[in-house]
C-alpha angles and dihedrals in degrees: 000000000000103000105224100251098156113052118156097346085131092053143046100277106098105183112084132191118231122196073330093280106084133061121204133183130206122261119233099259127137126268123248108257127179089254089065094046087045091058094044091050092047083045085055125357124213090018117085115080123214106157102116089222087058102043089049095093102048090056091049111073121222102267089048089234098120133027136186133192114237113161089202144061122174123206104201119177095195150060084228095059090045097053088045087056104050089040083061099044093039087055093041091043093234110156121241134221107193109204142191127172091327103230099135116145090196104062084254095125105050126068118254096211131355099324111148114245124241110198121194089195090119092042095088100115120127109227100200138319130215112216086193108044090035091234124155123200111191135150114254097255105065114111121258093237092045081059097056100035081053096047089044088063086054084049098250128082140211108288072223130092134159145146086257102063106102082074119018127095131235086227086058095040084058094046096057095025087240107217107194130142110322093051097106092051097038115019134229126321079252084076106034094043106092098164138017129187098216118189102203123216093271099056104261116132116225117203118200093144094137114160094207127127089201124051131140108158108123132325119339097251093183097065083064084070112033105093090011090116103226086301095115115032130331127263121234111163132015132205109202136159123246130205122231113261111263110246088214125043123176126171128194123198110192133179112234115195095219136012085257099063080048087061096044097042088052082053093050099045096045089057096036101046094023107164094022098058101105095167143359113196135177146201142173121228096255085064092050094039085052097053087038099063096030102045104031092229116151117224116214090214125056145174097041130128084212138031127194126206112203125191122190118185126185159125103268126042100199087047085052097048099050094054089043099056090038092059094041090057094049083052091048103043090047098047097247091129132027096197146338141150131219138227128207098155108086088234102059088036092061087045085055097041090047085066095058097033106045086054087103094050090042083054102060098050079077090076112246119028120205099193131201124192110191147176124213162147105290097221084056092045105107095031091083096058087051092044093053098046091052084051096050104036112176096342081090137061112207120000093188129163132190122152149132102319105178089058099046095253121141126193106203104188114191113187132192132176087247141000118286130194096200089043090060096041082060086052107038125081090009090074098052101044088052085061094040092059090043085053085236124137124258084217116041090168109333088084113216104273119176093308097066102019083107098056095049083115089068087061106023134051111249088242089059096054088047094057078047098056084048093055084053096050086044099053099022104024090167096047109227106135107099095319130191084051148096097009131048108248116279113250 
């Protein structure tokens, strides 16, 4: 079910209903007019799109919960034409909705009214790549999974993983700091970014894309960007560091009988496995049963409240296999797991992984999906799940959560057959109150978006929005870059 997000935001009419909770005004930009499309298809002919039909997709997110109506969606290739772009709508005052693969959860990536969209789509080309150093240069529009087939055959791979990554975009992973799979083993893109090539909302191009492990001179401009979610300049080319591809991956999926064995097990195997634990994912049994019977997939495992995913990566399979079996035997004898197999062999690895990654598609054939994307305690993390389903009751049709364990992120999915007003008054701000009193975060990687913009104060002190609103109005003082998200407005 597509929310109505864009009502009117071709007309007269400015206030416009969101889910039926939120009002938002238009902002004062300027309207399209065929001059300005005149100007984009002689910038870059053959690529600017106008058929409604065509633009349709770009206005609706991922999850076909918002959309927006833009009448416009621009292709560029280059750093220069999108300098040139965003020069001519600063100066026009036309609002901009930078977009990658659009696979947002959080209603980032579409616009909200009449924003042109900036796709990065053309943008896929790999800059260089040092064998040595381990150093990738690419624009921001090549796909995640492109990336990482092109570095195997270096012999590396992305320190980013994530379901998502048939479509989305390493521009729009850096934009949101996209978390995902490989996180425990690599860190966050924070960390793995060295360089970034920004274009600012005036049009100036700002080129920080040093490839360089080691730099301390000033301030580190491209953190401002990293996790700003297109709302300060848009990202064109990233410089990251890649990890060398593991000679020996193995992967265990074992069944827990309660949340608490799941925290013990991921005690035990971290000190058990230490530098070979690449990731530690979990799962409860609605989720399993859910991908189970949409799409069709068969767990190895059955019969367990809880299900683990471990990956180990590393340089020497014997070495690998030994920890892991000795670790799997000290699980078994104690009574941490009651069963589980394990995969070494890619095919059966992917199989294993698709169970995990596919939780998100198996959701939203339930019909309307609220999503939560949380950091906490560990030892917290599942309380809130059981805390949530005694809340709702039966208003609600499925209160699941699976995540990154091993990094305290929790993924609470509530589905409905259809949207409700009164269902996500039960949920928000609840939700967000229960992870403010444990000090977690209300986005652990999804970023906020336009859905959560509203509840930072639940995760940030009221003196640090404000210096964020000051670095908007610094680098985008007429607010045109993806605007109505991320922050709350400025007073």
């Amino acid at each position: 079910p597509v929310v109505p997000r864009g009502r009117g935001c071709a007309g007269s009419r400015e206030v416009v209903p969101t889910c039926e909770r939120y009002a938002v005004r238009r902002l004062p930009f300027a309207r399209l007019a065929d001059g300005d499309v005149a100007f984009f298809e002689r910038l870059m002919p053959g690529r600017v799109v106008t058929s409604e039909e065509e633009v349709k997709p770009f206005n609706v997110d991922w999850l076909k919960s918002v959309r927006g109506c833009s009448q416009l969606v621009l292709k560029p290739q280059t750093t220069a034409e999108v300098s040139q772009v965003l020069r001519y709508c600063h100066e026009r005052n036309l609002a901009v909705n930078p977009q990658g693969g659009n696979t947002g959860l959080v209603g980032g990536s579409v616009p909200v009214f009449d924003e042109i969209i900036l796709s990065t789509a053309l943008m896929n080309q790999i800059i260089s790549f040092d064998k040595v150093s381990g150093i990738l240069v690419c624009q921001a529009g090549c796909v995640l999974e492109r990336l990482n087939e092109y570095l195997e055959e270096q012999g590396f791979i992305m320190p980013l993983d994530l379901g998502a990554k048939g479509s989305c975009h390493i521009g729009g992973n850096v934009a949101t700091n996209a978390g995902g799979l490989r996180l425990l083993r690599y860190g966050s893109l924070r960390g793995t970014v060295l360089g970034l090539e920004v274009v600012l909302a005036d049009g100036s191009a700002l080129d920080c894309l040093t490839s360089l492990r080691k730099d301390n001179t000033g301030y580190d401009l491209k953190q401002l960007f990293i996790g700003s979610e297109g709302t300060l300049g848009v990202i064109t080319a990233v410089s990251i560091l890649c990890p060398q591809k593991p000679k020996a991956v193995n992967l265990a999926f074992l069944g827990c009988q309660s949340f608490a064995k799941v925290l013990e097990t991921f005690t035990t195997c971290r000190a058990m496995l230490g530098e070979i634990l690449s990731a530690y994912e979990f799962m409860d049994e609605k989720c399993m049963e859910l991908v189970e019977r949409h799409l069709k997939l068969s767990s190895p495992v059955s019969d367990s409240p809880f299900y683990v995913l471990i990956e180990t990566s590393g340089s020497n399979s014997t070495h690998d296999e030994e920890k892991l079996n000795n670790f799997l035997e000290q699980a078994m004898a104690s009574g941490l797991v009651t069963d589980g197999t394990v995969a070494t062999d890619d095919k059966k690895i992917k199989v294993l992984w698709g169970l995990r990654e596919r939780i998100t598609e198996a959701l939203t054939h339930e019909g309307y999906v609220y999503k939560y994307d949380i950091s906490l305690p560990v030892g917290r993390l599942y309380d809130l799940v059981t805390d949530m389903r005694a809340r709702l009751g039966q208003s609600a049709k499925n209160v699941v959560g699976y995540g990154h364990l091993g990094d305290g992120n929790l993924h609470l999915n509530i589905t409905a057959e259809s949207y409700s007003h009164s269902l996500l008054d039960a949920i928000e701000p609840f939700v967000y109150e229960w992870t403010a009193r444990c000090s977690g975060s209300i986005s652990a990687e999804h970023g906020l978006g336009f859905k959560k913009k509203q509840f930072i104060e639940y995760s940030k002190p009221r003196e640090a929005v404000v210096l964020m609103q000051r670095f908007k109005a610094m680098l985008d003082p007429k607010g045109i870059l993806n605007p109505y998200k991320t922050l709350p407005s400025a007073p």
